[in-house]
Structures are given as C-alpha cells and as structure tokens.
One Martini backbone bead per residue (centre of mass of N, CA, C, O) as a GRO file, in nm:
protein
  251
    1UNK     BB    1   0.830  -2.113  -4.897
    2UNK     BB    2   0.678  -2.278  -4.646
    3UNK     BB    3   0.305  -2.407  -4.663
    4UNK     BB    4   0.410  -2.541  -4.399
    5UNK     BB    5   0.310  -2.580  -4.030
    6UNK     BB    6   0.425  -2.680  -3.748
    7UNK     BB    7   0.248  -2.817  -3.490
    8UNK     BB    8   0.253  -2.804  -3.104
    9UNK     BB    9   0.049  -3.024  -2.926
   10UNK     BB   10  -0.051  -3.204  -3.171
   11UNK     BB   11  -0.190  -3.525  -3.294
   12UNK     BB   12  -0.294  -3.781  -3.450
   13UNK     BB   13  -0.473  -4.044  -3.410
   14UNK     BB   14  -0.242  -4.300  -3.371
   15UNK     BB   15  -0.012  -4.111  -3.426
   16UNK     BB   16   0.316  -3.935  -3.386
   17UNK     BB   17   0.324  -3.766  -3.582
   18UNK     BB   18   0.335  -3.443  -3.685
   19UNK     BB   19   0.171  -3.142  -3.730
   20UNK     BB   20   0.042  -2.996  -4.008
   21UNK     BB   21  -0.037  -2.689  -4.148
   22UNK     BB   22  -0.150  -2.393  -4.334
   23UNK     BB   23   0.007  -2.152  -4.345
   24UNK     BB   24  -0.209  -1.906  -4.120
   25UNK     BB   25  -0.337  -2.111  -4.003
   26UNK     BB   26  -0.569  -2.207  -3.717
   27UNK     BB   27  -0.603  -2.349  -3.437
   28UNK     BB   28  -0.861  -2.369  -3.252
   29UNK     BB   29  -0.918  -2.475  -2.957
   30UNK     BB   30  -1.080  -2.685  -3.027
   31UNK     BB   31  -1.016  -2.950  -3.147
   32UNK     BB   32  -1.073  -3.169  -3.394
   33UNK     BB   33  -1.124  -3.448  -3.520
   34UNK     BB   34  -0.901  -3.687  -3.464
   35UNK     BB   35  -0.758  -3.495  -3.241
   36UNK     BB   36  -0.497  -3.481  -3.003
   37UNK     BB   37  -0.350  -3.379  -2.701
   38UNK     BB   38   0.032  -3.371  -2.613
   39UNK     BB   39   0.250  -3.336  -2.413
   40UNK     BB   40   0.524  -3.133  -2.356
   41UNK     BB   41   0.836  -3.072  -2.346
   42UNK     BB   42   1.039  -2.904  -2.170
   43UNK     BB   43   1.195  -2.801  -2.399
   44UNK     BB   44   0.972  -2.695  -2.558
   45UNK     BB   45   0.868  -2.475  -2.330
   46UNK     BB   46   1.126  -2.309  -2.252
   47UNK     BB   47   1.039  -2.051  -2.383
   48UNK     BB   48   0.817  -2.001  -2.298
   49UNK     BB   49   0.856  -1.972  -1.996
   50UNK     BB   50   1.064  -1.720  -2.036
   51UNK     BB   51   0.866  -1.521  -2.134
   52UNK     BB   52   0.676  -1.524  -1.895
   53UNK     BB   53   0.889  -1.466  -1.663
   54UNK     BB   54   0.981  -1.182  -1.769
   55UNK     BB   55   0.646  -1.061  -1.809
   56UNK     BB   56   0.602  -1.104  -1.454
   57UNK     BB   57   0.891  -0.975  -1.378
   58UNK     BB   58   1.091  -0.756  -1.551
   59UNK     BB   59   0.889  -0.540  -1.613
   60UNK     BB   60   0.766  -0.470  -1.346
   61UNK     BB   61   1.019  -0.413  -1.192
   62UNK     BB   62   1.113  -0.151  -1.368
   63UNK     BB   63   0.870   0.010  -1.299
   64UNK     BB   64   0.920  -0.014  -0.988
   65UNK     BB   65   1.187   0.148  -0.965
   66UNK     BB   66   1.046   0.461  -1.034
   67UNK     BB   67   0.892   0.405  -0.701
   68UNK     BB   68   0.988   0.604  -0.470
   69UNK     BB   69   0.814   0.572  -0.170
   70UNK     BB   70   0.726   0.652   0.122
   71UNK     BB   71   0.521   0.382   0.121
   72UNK     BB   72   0.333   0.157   0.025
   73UNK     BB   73   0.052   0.376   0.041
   74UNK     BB   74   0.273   0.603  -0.043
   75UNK     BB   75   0.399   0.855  -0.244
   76UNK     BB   76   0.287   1.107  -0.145
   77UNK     BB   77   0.197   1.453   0.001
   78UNK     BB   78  -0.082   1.677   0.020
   79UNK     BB   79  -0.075   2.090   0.105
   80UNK     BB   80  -0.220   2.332   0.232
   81UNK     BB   81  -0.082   2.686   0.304
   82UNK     BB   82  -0.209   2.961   0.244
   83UNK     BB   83  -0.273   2.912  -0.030
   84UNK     BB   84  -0.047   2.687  -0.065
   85UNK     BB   85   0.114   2.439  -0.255
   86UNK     BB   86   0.205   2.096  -0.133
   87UNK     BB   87   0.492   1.848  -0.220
   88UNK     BB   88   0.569   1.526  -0.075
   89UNK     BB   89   0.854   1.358  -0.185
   90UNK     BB   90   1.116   1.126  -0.363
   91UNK     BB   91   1.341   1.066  -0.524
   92UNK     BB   92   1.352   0.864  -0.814
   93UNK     BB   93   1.633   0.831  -0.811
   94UNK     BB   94   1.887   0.564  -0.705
   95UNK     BB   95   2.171   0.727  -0.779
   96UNK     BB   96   2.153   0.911  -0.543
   97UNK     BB   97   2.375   1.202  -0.397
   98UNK     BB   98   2.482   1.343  -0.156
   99UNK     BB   99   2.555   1.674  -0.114
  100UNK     BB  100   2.757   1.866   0.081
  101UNK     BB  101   2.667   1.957   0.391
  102UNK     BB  102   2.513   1.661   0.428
  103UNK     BB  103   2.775   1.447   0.317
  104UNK     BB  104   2.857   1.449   0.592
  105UNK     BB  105   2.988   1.294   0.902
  106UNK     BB  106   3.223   1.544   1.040
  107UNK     BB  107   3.223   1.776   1.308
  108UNK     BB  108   3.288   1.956   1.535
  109UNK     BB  109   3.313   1.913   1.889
  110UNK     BB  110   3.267   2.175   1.939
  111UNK     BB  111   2.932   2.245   1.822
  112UNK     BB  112   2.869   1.982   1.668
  113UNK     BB  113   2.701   1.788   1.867
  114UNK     BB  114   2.516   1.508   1.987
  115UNK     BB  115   2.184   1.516   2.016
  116UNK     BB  116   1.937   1.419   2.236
  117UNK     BB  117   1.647   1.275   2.140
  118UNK     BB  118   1.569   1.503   2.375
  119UNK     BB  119   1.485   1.845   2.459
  120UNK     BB  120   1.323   1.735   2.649
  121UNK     BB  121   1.130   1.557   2.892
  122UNK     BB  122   0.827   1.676   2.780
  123UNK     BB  123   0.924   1.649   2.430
  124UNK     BB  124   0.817   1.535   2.173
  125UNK     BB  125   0.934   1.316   1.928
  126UNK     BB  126   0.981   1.286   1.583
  127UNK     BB  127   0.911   1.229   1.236
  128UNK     BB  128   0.871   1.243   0.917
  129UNK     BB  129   0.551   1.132   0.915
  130UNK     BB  130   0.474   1.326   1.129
  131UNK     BB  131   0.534   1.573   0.992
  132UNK     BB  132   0.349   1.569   0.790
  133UNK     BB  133   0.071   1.486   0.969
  134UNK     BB  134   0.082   1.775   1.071
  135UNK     BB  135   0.080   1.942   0.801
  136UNK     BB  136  -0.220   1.811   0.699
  137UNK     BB  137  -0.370   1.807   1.023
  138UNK     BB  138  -0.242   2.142   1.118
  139UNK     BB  139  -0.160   2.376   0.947
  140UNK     BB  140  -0.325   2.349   0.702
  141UNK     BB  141  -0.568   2.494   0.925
  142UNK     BB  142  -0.446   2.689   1.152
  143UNK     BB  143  -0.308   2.536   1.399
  144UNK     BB  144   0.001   2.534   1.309
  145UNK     BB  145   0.382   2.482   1.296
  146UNK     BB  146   0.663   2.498   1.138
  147UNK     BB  147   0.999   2.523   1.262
  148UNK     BB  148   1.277   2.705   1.153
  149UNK     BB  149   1.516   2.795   1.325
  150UNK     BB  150   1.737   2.860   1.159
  151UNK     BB  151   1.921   3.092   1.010
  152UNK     BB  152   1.860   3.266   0.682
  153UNK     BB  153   2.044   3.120   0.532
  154UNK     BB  154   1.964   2.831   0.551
  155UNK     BB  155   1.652   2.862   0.487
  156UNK     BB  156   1.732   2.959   0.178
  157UNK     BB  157   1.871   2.705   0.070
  158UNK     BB  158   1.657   2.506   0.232
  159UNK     BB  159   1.324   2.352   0.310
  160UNK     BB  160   1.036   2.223   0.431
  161UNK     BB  161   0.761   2.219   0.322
  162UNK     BB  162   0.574   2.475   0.549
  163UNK     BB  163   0.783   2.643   0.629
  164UNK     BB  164   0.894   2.863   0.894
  165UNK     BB  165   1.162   3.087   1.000
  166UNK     BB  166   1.243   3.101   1.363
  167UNK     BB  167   1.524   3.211   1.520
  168UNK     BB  168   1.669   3.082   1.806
  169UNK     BB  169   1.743   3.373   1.895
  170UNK     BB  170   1.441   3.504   1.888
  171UNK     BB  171   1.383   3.315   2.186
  172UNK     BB  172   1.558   3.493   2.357
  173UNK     BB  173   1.507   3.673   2.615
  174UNK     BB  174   1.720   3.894   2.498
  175UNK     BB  175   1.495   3.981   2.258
  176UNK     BB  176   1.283   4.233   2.269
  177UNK     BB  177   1.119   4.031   2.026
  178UNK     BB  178   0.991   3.785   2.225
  179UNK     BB  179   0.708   3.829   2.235
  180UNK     BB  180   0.590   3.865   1.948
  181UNK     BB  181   0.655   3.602   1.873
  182UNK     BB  182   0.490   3.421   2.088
  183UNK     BB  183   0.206   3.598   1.983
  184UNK     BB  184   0.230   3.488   1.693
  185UNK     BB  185   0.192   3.178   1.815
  186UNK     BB  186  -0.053   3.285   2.074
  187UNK     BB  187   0.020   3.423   2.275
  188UNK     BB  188  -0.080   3.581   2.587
  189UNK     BB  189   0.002   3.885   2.746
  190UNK     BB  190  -0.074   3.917   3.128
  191UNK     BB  191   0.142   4.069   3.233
  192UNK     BB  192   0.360   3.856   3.339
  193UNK     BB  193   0.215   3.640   3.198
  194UNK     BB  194   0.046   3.376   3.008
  195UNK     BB  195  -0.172   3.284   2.770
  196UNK     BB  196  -0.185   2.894   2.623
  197UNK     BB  197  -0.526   2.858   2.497
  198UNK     BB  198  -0.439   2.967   2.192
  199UNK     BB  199  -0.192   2.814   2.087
  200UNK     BB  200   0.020   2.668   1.844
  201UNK     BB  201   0.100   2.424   1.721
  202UNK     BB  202   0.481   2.270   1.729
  203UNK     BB  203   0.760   2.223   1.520
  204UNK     BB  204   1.103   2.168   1.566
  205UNK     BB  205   1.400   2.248   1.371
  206UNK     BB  206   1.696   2.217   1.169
  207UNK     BB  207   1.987   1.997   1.079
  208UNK     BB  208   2.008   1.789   1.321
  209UNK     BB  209   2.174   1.581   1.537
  210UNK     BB  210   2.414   1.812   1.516
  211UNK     BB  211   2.193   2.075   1.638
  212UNK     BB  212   2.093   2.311   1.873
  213UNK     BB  213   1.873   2.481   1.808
  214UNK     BB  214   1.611   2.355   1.867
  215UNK     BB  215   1.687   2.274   2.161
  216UNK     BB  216   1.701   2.607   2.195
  217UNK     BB  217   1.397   2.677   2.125
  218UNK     BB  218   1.235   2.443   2.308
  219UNK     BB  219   1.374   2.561   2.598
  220UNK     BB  220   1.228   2.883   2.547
  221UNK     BB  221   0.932   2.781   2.539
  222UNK     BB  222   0.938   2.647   2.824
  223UNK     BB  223   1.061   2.899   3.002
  224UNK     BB  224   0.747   3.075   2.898
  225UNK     BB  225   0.532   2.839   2.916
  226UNK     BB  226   0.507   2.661   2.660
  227UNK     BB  227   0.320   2.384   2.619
  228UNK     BB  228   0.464   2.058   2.549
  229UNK     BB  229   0.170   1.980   2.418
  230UNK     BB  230   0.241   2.219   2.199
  231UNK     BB  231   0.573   2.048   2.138
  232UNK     BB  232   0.781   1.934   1.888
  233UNK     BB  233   1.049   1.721   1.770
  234UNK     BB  234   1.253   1.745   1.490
  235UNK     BB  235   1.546   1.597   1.507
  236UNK     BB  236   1.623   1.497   1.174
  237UNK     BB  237   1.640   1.708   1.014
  238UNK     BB  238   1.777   1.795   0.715
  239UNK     BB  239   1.981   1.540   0.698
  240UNK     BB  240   1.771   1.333   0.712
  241UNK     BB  241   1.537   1.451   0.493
  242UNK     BB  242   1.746   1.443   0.264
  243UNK     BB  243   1.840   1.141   0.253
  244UNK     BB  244   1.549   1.070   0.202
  245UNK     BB  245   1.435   1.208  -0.042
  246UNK     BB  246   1.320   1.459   0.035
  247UNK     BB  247   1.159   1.740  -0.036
  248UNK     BB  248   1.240   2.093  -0.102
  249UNK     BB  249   1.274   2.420  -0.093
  250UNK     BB  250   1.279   2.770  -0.194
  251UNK     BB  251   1.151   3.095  -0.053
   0.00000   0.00000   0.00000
C-alpha cells in the first residue's frame, strides 16, 4: 500500500509539482506556511460537482416523489364528527389507476347525462377544497350535513369521510316520510309553513357530473322552501373526489 496520498487543491510556493502527505493525515483548513491554494481545473472538479448535484437535486427529488399532497401548504385534513375522527388525504402511489365504476367515460344517456355546473340557479356549485373548508368548519360544529344522497347500496360501496347518507328518493314530496327528514336537517314545520332558521348548512353530492341525483334532492329542498345560502351543490362527486385519489370510508 502507498504511504503516502496526493492532496489536490494545493501545492508548495515556488513548486508546480503536486503535493503528497502521509496517507490518513489531513490537511488544516488553514494551509501551513510553505503551501498555496490553487484553482482546481473543470475536470478534476466534476466528480465534486457531480457527487453535490446528486446530494442537492436527486435524493431530495426521491423522497418529495412520495408526498402526494392536497394543496402546497396541506398534506392532510382532519377533523371530528359526532366524536368519530376523519382523515382526509390522497393516494401516496403515483401510478395508481381508477377501476371500477368511476374508470368509465361513457354511460348511456339517458339517464346518465351531463349535468349543469349549478343544480339551481340560486345555489352555488363547490369543489373538492371547499368541501373540506365545510367538513372542518361546519360538519365539525354541528352546524351542517354533507349529504350522499346516492340509494344505500352506492353509500355501502364507499363515500366521503363524515357523509350522512339521504337517498334522493326520500326528498320527493311523494315520500310520507319526508317532513321527518327535513325537520331531522332543521326545519321546523309550523301549520303548512316551513321555520328554516335553525336549519343547518348541507352540501349535496351524488356520483359526479353524469349523476342526477344531487340535483334532483337540492330542487326538492328549495321545493320545500330550505334556504339557496343554506345548500351547496358538489357537482364533481364520486367520480372527481375518486379521480384524484382523495380518502374514502365504507360505513
């Protein structure tokens, strides 16, 4: 074995010639008196610059592939409701593929057609973040519903954390049974009239934008007289909250 190692990066004053120390010893920070720092040349550099660029770009790159997250600033969302706790987050896998029902494109039409941005013109359309901000700042409280109204057989399959499920059916007037659940939502029925000033907030989903059902339970509560500014409408259901790998229960 050789006794001693070149040292790159200085050479002795007056000298060209390469500086050698005994292998295992290192060199100060401060050089000794005698000795100079002198520019390394591009080539003997590239491996340095190589090894640094791996270090600054390539591991950081690795480990940042497997946060999936909702937005910049949030990976999760959690929050409680009726004391069950909900995390809402997204598939970690990133070659991860819907199957299933929401992996169509195509459905016949009727009954599966395209609906509307908005289910009425007086009650406004939400998104994904948006259903969250409800979740978190009003399910939470006790103070609104996010409803499934898909039929339960859809509900059992899977839904969105902190879903109640009523069946779009149990809105329609024909329904016996359907004072019961609006005063379960609020409302109170005084003689033939409706008080929705204790009613809470409800955001409305179904299956996704070839879905009819949201749109057919949020005309029969404004029907009933619930409140525009106390129902939102999310259009993108199942389909969309599926697609972009956002948390799901089964009940």
């Amino acid at each position: 074995m050789e006794r001693f190692a070149r040292i790159d990066g200085y050479e002795r004053q007056g000298s060209s010639a390469p500086l050698f120390i005994p292998r295992g010893a290192h060199l100060a920070p401060n050089p000794p008196a005698g000795l100079i720092a002198r520019p390394m040349s591009l080539a003997a550099l590239a491996p340095y610059l190589v090894i640094a660029l791996l270090t600054a770009f390539m591991i950081p790159a690795a480990a940042s592939a497997q946060a999936v997250r909702l937005t910049v600033d949030a990976h999760d969302r959690s929050f409680t409701i009726n004391g069950r706790s909900f995390t809402i987050d997204r598939i970690q896998d990133e070659t991860h593929e819907l199957t299933g029902e929401y992996a169509k494109t195509s459905r016949a039409c009727p009954p599966f057609c395209i609906t509307p941005m908005k289910a009425t013109d007086d009650v406004e359309t939400i998104g994904e973040l948006e259903v969250m901000d409800f979740l978190e700042e009003i399910a939470a409280k006790n103070e609104g519903y996010l409803l499934d109204t898909r039929l339960p057989g859809w509900f059992q399959q899977g839904t969105i954390p902190g879903a109640v499920n009523v069946p779009f059916t149990t809105l329609e007037e024909s329904n016996p049974y359907r004072d019961d659940i609006v005063t379960a939502l609020g409302g109170l029925k005084e003689g033939d009239k409706w008080d929705f000033s204790a009613a809470r907030q409800l955001v409305i989903f179904c299956n996704g934008p070839w879905c009819l059902q949201a749109p057919m339970a949020v005309r029969a509560l404004r029907k009933v007289g619930y409140p525009a500014q106390k129902i939102k409408y999310y259009r993108g259901g199942m389909q969309v909250w599926s697609s972009l790998g956002l948390s799901t229960i089964k009940p």
